[in-house]
C-alpha positions as CSV (number, residue, x, y, z in Angstrom):
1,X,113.6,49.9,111.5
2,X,116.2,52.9,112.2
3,X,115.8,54.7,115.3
4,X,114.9,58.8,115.4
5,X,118.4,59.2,116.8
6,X,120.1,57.0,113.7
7,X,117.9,58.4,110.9
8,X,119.0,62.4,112.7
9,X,122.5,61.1,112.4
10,X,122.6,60.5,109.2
11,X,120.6,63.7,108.2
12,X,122.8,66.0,109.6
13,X,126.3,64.1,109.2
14,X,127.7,67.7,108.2
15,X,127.6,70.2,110.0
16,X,126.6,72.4,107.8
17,X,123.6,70.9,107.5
18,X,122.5,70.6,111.0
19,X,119.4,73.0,111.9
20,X,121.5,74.3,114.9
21,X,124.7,75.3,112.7
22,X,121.5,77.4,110.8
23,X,120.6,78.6,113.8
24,X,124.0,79.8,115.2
25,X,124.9,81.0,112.0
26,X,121.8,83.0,111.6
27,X,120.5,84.1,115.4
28,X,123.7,83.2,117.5
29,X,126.9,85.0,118.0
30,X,127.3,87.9,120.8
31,X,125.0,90.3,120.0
32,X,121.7,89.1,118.7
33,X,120.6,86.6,121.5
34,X,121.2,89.3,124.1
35,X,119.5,91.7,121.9
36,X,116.5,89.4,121.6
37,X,116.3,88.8,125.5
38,X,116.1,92.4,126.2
39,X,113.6,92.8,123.5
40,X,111.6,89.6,125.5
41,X,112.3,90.9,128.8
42,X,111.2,95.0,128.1
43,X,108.5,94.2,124.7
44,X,110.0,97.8,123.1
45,X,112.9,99.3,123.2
46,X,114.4,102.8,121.4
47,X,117.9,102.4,120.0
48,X,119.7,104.3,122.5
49,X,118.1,102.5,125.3
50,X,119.5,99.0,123.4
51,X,122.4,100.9,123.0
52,X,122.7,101.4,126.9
53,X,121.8,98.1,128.2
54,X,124.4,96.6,125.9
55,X,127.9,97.2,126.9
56,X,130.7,96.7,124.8
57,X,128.8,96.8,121.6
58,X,129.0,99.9,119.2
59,X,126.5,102.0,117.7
60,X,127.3,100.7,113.9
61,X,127.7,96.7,115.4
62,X,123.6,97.3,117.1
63,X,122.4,99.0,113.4
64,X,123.7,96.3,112.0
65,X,122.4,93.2,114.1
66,X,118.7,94.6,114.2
67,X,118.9,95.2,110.2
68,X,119.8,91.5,110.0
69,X,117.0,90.1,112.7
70,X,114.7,92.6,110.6
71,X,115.6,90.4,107.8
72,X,114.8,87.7,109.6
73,X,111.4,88.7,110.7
74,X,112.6,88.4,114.4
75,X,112.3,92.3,115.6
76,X,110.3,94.6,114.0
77,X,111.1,98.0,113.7
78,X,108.7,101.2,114.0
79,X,109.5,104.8,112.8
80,X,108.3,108.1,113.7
81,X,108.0,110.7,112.0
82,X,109.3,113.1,114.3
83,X,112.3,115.4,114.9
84,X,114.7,113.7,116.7
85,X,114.0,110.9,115.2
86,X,112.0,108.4,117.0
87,X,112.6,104.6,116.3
88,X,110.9,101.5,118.4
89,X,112.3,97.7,118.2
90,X,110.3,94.9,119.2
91,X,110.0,91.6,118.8
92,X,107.6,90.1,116.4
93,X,105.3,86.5,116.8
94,X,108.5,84.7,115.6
95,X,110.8,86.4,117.2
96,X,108.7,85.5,120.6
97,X,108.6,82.0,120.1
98,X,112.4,82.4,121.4
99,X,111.4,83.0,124.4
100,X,111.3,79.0,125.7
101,X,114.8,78.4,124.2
102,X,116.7,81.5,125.4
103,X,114.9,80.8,129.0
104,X,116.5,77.1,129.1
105,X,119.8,78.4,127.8
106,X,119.7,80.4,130.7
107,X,118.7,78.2,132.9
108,X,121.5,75.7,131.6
109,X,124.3,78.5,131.6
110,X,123.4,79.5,135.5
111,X,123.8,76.2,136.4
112,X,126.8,75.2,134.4
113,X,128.9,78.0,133.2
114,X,129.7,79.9,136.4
């Protein structure tokens, strides 16, 4: 009888088909974890306000990471009909389920990646 580890091994021999690959590919990079803990950490957030609490990222760069977690089914977004306009992010069920994962990543980076 294989072991769990020897049967995962064999699964997920490429890369490309290795959930976390998915998961990099789709959630990871620069801007979209750290989008998603602010999200966790504050529930809703305006644009500008993301916009503010992220240095270093551009306007066009933030519209374009909370269309894709939108895709996703990570953030949701909420429209006013108001002039300015008026436009909420927060994080749906899914998206909140996260909140274990990034905690530990954390947790692991403060402790190892000083």
């Amino acid at each position: 009888m294989e072991t769990e580890e020897k049967i995962i091994r064999k699964k997920y021999q490429q890369a490309k088909e290795c959930p976390i690959t998915v998961f990099m590919e789709q959630i990871g990079g620069k801007w979209k974890p750290v989008i998603i803990w602010l999200l966790l950490l504050n529930e809703v957030m305006r644009f500008n306000e993301l916009d503010k609490a992220i240095d270093g990222i551009s306007q066009k760069m933030l519209s374009q990471q909370l269309k894709d977690l939108e895709k996703l089914k990570i953030v949701k977004r909420k429209s006013y009909p108001v002039i300015p306009p008026k436009v909420e992010y927060r994080l749906t069920e899914k998206g909140k389920s996260l909140k274990e994962n990034l905690t530990l990543i954390m947790e692991w980076s403060n402790k190892n990646l000083k």
